[in-house]
N, C-alpha and C positions, 0 to 999 in steps of 0.2 A: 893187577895193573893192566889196563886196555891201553896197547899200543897204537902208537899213531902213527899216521900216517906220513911217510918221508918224501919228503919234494920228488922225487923223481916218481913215485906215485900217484901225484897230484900232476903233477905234469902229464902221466899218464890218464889220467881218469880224467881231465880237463877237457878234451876234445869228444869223447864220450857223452857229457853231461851235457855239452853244448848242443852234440846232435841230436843228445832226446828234449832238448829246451824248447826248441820249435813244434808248434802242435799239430802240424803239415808230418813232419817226421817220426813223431811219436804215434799217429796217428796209421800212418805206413808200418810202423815195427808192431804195431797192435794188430794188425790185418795183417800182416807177415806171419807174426805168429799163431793167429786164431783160423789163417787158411791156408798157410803153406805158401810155397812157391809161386809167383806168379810172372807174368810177363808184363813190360809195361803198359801195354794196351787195359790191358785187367785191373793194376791196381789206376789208371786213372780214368775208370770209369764210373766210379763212384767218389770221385776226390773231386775239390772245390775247388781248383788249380788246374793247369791244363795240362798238357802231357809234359809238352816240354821243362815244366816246373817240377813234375815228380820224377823227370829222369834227373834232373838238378839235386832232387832233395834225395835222391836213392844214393846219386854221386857221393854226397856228403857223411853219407850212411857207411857208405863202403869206405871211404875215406877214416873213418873213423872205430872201423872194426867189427860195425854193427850189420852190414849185409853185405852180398856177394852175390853174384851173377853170373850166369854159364849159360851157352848155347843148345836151344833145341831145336835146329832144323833152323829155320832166319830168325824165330826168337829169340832173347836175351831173356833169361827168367830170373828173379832176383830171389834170393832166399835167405833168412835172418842167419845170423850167427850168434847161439847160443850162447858159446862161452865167453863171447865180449858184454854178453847181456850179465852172465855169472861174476864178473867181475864187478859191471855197475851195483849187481847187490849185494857185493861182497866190500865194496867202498863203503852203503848206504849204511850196513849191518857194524862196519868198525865205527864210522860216522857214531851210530846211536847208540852204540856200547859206549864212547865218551862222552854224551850228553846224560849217559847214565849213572855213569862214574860221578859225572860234575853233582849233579841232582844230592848224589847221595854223602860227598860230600858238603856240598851246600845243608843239606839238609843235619847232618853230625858234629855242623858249627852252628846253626841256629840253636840246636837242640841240647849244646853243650850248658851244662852248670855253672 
């Protein structure tokens, strides 16, 4: 039996899912994590948005468990956080255990005699 998911888990995963919804922010946590830490200067140098919109979209990041920031010298360098990302796949992974449950029931009432 694949257990589900309890409202106070959806509540929690809710703001999670909404921060990687946006493709400005997904987009940040993909570059977060394929180069490490960076400053804001860095990641908005290659972003289609201007600075002041990736310190926005970092804000919401962190707001939601997904990055964090610490000073180096007058920088502010942001860096992902794993374990809020371990959690988005650990939602997605119950998620598709009960689509997989449904499936195989669906499938053992078609196929019944």
């Amino acid at each position: 039996m694949v257990k589900r998911l309890t409202a106070a888990r959806v509540r929690d995963a809710a703001p999670l899912f909404a921060a990687l919804g946006d493709p400005t922010r997904l987009s940040l946590v993909a570059r977060l994590s394929s180069d490490g830490p960076e400053s804001i200067a860095g990641l908005s140098e290659s972003a289609e948005v201007s600075r002041q919109a990736v310190t926005k979209h970092l804000h919401v990041l962190e707001d939601a468990g997904l990055a964090r920031c610490f000073r180096r010298g007058r920088e502010r360098i942001w860096e992902l956080e794993p374990d809020r990302l371990d959690d988005a796949h650990e939602h997605l992974e119950r998620i598709g255990a009960q689509w997989d449950a449904a499936l195989s029931r669906l499938k053992a009432f078609v196929e019944e005699d």
